[in-house]
The first five atom37 places (N, CA, C, CB, O) and aatype in JSON, in Angstrom:
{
  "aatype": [20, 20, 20, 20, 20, 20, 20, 20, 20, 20, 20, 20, 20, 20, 20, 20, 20, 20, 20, 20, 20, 20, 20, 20, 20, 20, 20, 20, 20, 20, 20, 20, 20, 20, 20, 20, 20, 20, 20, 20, 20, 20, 20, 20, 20, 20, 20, 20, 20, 20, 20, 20, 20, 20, 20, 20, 20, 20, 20, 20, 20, 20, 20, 20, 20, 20, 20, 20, 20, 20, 20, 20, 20, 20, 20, 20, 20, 20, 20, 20, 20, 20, 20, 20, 20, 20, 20, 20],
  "atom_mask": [
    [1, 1, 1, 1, 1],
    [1, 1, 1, 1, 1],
    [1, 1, 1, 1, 1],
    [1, 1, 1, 1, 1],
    [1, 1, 1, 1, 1],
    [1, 1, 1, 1, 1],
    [1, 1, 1, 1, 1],
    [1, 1, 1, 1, 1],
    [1, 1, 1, 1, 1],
    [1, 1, 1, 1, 1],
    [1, 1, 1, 1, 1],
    [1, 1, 1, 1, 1],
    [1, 1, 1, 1, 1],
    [1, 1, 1, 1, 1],
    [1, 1, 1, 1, 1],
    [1, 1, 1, 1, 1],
    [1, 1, 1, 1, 1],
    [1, 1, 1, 1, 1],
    [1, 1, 1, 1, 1],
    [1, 1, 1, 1, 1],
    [1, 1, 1, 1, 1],
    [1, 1, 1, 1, 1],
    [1, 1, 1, 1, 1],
    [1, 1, 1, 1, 1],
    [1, 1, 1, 1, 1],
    [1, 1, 1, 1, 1],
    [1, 1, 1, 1, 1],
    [1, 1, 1, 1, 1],
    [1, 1, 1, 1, 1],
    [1, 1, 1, 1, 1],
    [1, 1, 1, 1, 1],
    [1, 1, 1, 1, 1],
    [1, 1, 1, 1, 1],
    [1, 1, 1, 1, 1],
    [1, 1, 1, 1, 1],
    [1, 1, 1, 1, 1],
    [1, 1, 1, 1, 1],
    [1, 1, 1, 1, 1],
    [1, 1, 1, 1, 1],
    [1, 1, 1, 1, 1],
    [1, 1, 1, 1, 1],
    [1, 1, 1, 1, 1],
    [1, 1, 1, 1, 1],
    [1, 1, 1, 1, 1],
    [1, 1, 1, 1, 1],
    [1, 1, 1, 1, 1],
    [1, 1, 1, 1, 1],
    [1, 1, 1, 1, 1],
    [1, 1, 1, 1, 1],
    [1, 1, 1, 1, 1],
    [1, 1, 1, 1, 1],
    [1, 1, 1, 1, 1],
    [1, 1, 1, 1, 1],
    [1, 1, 1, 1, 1],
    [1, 1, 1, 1, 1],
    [1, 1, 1, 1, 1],
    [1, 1, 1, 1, 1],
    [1, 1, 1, 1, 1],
    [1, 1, 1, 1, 1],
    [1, 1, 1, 1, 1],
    [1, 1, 1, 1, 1],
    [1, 1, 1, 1, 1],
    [1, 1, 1, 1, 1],
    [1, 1, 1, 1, 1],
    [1, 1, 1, 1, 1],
    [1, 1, 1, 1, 1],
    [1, 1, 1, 1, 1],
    [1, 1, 1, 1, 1],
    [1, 1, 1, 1, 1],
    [1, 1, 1, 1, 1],
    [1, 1, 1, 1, 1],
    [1, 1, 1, 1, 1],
    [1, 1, 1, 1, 1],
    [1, 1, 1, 1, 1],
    [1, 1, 1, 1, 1],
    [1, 1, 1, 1, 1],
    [1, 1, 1, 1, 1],
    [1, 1, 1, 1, 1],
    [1, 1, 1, 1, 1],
    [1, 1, 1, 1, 1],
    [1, 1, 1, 1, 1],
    [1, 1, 1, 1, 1],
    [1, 1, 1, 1, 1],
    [1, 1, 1, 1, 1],
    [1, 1, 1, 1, 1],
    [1, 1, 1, 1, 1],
    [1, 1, 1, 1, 1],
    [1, 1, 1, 1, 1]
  ],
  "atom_positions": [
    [[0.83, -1.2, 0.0], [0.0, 0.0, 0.0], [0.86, 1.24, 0.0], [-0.94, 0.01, 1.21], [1.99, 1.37, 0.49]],
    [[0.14, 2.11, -0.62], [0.89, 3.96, -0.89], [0.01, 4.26, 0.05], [0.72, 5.12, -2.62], [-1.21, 4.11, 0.0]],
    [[0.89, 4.85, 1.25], [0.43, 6.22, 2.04], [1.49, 7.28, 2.04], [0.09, 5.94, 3.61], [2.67, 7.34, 2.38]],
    [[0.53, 8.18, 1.47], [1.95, 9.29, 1.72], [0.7, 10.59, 1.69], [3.64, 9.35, -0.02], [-0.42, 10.77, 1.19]],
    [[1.77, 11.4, 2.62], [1.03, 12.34, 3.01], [-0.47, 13.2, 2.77], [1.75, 12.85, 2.92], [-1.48, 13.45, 3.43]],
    [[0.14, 13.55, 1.14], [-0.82, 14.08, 0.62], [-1.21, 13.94, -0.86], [-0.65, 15.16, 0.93], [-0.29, 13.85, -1.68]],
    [[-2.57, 13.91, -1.32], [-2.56, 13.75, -2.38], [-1.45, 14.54, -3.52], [-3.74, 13.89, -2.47], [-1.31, 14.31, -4.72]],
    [[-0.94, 15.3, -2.86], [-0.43, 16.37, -4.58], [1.15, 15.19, -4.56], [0.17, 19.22, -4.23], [1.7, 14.75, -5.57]],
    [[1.46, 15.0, -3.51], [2.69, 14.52, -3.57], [2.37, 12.91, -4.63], [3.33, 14.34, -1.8], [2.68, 12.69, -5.8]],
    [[1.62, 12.03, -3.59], [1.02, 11.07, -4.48], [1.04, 11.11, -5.89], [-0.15, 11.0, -4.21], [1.76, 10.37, -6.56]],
    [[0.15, 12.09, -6.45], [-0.2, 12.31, -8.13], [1.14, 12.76, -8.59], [-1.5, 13.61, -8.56], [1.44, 12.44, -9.74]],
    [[2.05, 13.47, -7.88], [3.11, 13.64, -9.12], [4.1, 12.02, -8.36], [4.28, 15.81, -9.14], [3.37, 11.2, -8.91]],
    [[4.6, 11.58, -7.98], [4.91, 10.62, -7.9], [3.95, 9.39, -8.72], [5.09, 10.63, -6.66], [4.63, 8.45, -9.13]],
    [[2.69, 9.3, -8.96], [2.13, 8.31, -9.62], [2.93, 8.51, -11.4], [0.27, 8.52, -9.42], [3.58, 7.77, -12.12]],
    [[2.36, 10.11, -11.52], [2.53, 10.85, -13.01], [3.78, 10.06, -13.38], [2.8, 12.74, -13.03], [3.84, 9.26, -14.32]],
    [[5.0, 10.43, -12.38], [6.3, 10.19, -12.84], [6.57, 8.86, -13.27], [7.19, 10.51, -11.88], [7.23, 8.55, -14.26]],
    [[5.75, 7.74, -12.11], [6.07, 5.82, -12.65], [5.55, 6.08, -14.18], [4.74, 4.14, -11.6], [6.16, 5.7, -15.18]],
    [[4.57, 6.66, -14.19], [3.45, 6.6, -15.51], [4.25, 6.57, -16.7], [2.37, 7.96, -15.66], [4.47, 5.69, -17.53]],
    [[4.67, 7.96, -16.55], [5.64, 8.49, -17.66], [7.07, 7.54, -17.85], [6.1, 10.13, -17.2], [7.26, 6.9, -18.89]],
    [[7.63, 7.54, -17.2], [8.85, 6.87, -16.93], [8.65, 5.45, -17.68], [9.13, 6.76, -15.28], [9.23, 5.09, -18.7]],
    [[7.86, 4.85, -17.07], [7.7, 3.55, -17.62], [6.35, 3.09, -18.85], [7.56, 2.74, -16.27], [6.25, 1.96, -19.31]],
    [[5.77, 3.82, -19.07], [5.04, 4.22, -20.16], [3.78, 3.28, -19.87], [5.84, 4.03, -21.64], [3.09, 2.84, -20.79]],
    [[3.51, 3.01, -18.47], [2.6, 2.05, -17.85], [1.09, 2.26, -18.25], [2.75, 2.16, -16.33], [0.8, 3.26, -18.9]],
    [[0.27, 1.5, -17.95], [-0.93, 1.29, -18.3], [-1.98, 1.75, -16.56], [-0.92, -0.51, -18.97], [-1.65, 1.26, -15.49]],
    [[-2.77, 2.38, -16.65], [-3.27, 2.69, -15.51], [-3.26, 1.6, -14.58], [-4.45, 3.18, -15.67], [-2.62, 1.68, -13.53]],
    [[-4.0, 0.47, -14.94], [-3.64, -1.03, -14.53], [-2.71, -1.2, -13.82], [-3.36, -1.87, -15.45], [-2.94, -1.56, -12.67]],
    [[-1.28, -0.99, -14.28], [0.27, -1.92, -14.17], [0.49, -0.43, -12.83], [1.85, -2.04, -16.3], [1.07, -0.78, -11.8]],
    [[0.12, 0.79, -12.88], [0.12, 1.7, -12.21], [-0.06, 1.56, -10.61], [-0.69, 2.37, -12.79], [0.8, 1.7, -9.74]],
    [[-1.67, 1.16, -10.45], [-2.31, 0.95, -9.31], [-1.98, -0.31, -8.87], [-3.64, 1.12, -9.41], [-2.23, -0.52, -7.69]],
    [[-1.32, -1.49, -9.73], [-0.49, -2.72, -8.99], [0.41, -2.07, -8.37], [0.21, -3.87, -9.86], [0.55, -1.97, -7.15]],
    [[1.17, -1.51, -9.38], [2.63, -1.21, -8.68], [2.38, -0.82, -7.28], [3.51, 0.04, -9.42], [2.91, -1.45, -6.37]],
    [[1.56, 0.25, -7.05], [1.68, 0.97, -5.69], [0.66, 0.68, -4.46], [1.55, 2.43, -5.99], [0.47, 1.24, -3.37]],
    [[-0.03, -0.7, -5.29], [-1.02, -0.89, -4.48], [-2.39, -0.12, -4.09], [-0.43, -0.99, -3.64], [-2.93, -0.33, -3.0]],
    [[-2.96, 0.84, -5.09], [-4.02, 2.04, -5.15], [-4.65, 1.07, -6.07], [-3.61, 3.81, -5.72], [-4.1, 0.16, -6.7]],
    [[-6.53, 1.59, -6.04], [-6.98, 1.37, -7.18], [-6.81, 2.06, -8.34], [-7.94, 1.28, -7.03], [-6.19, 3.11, -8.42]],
    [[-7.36, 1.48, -9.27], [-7.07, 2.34, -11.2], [-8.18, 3.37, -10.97], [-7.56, 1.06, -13.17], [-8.12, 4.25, -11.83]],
    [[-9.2, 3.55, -10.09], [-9.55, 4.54, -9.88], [-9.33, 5.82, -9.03], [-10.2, 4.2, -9.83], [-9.87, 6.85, -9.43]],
    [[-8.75, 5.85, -8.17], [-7.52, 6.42, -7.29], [-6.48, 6.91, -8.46], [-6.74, 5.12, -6.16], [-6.35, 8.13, -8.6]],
    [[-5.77, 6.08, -9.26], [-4.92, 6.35, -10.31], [-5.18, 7.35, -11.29], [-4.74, 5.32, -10.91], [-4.54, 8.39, -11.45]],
    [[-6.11, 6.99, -11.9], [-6.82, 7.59, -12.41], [-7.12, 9.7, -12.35], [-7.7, 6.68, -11.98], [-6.84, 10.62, -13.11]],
    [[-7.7, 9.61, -11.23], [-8.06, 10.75, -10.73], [-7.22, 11.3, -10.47], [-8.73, 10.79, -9.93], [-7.17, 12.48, -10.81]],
    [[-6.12, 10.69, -9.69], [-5.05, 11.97, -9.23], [-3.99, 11.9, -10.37], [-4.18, 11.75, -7.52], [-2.95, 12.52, -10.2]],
    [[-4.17, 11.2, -11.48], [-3.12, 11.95, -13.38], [-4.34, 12.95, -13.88], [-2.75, 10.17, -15.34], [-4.01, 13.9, -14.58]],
    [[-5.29, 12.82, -13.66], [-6.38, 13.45, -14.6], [-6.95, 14.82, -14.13], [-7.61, 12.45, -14.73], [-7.41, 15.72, -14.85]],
    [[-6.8, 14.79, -12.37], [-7.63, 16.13, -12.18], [-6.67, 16.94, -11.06], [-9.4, 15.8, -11.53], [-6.23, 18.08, -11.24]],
    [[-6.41, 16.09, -9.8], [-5.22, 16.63, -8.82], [-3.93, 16.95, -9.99], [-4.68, 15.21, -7.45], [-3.83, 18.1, -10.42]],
    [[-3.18, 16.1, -10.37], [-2.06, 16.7, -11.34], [-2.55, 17.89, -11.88], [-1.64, 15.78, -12.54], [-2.21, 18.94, -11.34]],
    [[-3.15, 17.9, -12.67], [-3.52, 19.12, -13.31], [-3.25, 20.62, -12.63], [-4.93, 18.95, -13.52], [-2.78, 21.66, -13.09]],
    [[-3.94, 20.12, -10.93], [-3.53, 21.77, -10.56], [-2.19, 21.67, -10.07], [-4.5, 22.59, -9.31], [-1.59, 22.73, -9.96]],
    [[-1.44, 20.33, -9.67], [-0.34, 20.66, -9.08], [1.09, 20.8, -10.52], [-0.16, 19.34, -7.78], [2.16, 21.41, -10.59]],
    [[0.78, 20.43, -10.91], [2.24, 20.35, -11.8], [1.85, 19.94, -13.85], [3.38, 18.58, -10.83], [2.05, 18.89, -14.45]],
    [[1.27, 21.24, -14.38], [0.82, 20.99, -15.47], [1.63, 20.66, -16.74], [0.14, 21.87, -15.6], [1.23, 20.62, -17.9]],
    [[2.69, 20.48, -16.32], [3.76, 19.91, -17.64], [3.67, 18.31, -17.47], [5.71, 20.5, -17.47], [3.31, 17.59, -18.39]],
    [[4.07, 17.79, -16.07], [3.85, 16.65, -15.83], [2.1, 15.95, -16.7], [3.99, 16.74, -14.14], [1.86, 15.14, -17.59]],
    [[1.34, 16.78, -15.86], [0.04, 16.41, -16.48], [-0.52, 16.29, -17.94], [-0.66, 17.18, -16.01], [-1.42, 15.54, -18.3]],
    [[0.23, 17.21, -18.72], [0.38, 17.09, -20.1], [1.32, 15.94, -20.97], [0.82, 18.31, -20.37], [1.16, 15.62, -22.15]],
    [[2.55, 15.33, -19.79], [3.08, 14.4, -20.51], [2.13, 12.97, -20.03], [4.75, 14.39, -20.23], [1.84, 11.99, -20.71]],
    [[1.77, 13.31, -18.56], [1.05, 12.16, -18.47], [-0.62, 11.59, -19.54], [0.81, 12.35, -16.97], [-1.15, 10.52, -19.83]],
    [[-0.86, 12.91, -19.77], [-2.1, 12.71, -20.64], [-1.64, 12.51, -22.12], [-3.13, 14.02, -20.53], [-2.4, 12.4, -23.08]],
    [[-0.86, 12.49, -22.13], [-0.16, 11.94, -23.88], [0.06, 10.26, -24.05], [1.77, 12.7, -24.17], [-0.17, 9.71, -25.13]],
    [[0.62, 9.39, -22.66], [0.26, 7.83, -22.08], [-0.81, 7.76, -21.94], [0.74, 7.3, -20.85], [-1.5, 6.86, -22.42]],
    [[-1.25, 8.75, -21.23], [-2.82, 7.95, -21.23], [-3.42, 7.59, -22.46], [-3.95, 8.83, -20.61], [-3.88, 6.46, -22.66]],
    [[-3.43, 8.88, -23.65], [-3.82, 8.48, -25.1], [-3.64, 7.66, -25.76], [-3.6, 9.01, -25.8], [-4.54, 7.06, -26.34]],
    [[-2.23, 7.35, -25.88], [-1.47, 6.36, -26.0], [-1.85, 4.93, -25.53], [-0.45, 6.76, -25.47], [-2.0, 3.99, -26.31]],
    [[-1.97, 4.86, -24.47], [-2.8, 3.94, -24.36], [-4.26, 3.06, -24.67], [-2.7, 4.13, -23.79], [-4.59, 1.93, -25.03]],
    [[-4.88, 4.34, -24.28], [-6.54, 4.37, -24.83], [-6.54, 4.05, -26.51], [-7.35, 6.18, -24.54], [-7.36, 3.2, -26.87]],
    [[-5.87, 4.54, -27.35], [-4.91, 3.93, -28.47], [-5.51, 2.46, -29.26], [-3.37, 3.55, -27.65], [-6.13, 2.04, -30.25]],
    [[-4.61, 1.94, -27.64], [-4.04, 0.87, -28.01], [-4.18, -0.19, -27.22], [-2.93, 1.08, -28.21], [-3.4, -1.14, -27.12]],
    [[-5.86, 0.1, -26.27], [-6.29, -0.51, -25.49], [-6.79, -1.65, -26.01], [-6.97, 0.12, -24.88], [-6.67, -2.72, -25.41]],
    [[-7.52, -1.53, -27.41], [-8.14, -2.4, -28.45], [-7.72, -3.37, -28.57], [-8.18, -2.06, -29.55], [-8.36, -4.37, -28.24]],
    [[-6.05, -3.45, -29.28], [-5.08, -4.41, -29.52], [-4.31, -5.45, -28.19], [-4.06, -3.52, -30.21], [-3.78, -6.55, -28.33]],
    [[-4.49, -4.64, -26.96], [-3.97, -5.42, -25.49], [-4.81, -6.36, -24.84], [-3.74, -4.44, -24.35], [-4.51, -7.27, -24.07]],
    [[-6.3, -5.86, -25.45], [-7.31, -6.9, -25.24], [-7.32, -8.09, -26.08], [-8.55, -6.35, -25.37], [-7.22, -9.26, -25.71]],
    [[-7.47, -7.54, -27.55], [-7.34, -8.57, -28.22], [-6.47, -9.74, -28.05], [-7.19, -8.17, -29.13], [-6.69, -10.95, -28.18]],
    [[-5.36, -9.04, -27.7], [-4.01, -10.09, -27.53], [-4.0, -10.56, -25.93], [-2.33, -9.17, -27.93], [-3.01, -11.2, -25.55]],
    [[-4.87, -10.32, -25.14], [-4.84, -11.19, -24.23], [-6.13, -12.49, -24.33], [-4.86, -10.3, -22.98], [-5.89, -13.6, -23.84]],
    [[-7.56, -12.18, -25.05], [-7.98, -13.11, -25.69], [-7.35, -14.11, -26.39], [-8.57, -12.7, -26.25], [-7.15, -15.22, -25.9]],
    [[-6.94, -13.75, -27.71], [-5.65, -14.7, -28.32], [-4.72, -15.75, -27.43], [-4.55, -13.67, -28.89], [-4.55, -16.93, -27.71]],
    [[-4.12, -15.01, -26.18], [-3.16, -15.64, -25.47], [-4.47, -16.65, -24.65], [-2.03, -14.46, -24.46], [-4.36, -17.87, -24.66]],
    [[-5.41, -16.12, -24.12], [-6.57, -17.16, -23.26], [-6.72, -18.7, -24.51], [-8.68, -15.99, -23.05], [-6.65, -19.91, -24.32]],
    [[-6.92, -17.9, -25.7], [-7.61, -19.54, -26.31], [-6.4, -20.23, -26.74], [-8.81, -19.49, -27.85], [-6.65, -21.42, -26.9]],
    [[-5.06, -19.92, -27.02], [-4.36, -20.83, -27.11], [-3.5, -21.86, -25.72], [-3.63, -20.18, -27.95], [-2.83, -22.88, -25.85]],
    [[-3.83, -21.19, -24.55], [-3.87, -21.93, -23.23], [-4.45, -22.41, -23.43], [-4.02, -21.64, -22.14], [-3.95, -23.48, -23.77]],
    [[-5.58, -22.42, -23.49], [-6.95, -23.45, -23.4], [-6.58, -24.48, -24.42], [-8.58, -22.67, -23.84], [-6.63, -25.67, -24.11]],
    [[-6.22, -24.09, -25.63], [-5.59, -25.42, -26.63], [-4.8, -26.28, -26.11], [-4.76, -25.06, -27.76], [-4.98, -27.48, -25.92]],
    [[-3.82, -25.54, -25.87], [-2.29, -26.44, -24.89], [-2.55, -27.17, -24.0], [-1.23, -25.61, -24.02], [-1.76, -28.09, -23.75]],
    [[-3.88, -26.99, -23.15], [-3.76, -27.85, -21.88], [-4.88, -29.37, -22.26], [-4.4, -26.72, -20.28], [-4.96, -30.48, -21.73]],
    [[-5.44, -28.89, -23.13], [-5.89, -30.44, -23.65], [-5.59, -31.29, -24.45], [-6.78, -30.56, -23.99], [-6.21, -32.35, -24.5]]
  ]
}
């Protein structure tokens, strides 16, 4: 679990894994133990007032993602039915 003081600190520390590692909101709220809704909110609305360059690179991953959310699904379907092949 993330406890830390305050939200502004939180959101730019989330922003930064985000960016840095070009993570998926998902892989985000594992890492630190928060929900993707927690995650979420403090790249999208707290960032915003605390540190708006950060918030602008973070909302360029997020796009990026949203993107290419289509294709991560698909390919984890794909990966489900060929398990399912292999094990019988």
């Amino acid at each position: 679990m993330m406890y830390i003081s305050g939200n502004k600190e939180r959101c730019v520390i989330i922003a930064t894994y985000l960016i840095e590692n070009k993570a998926t909101v998902r892989a985000v709220a594992a890492h630190f133990g928060i929900s993707k809704s927690t995650v979420h909110k403090d790249v999208t609305q707290t960032l915003k007032r605390v540190n708006k360059t950060l918030y602008y690179q973070a909302k360029q991953i997020l796009a990026i993602n949203k993107q290419e959310r289509h294709l991560r699904g698909g390919e984890a379907t794909r990966q489900k039915y060929i398990n399912i092949k292999t094990v019988k």
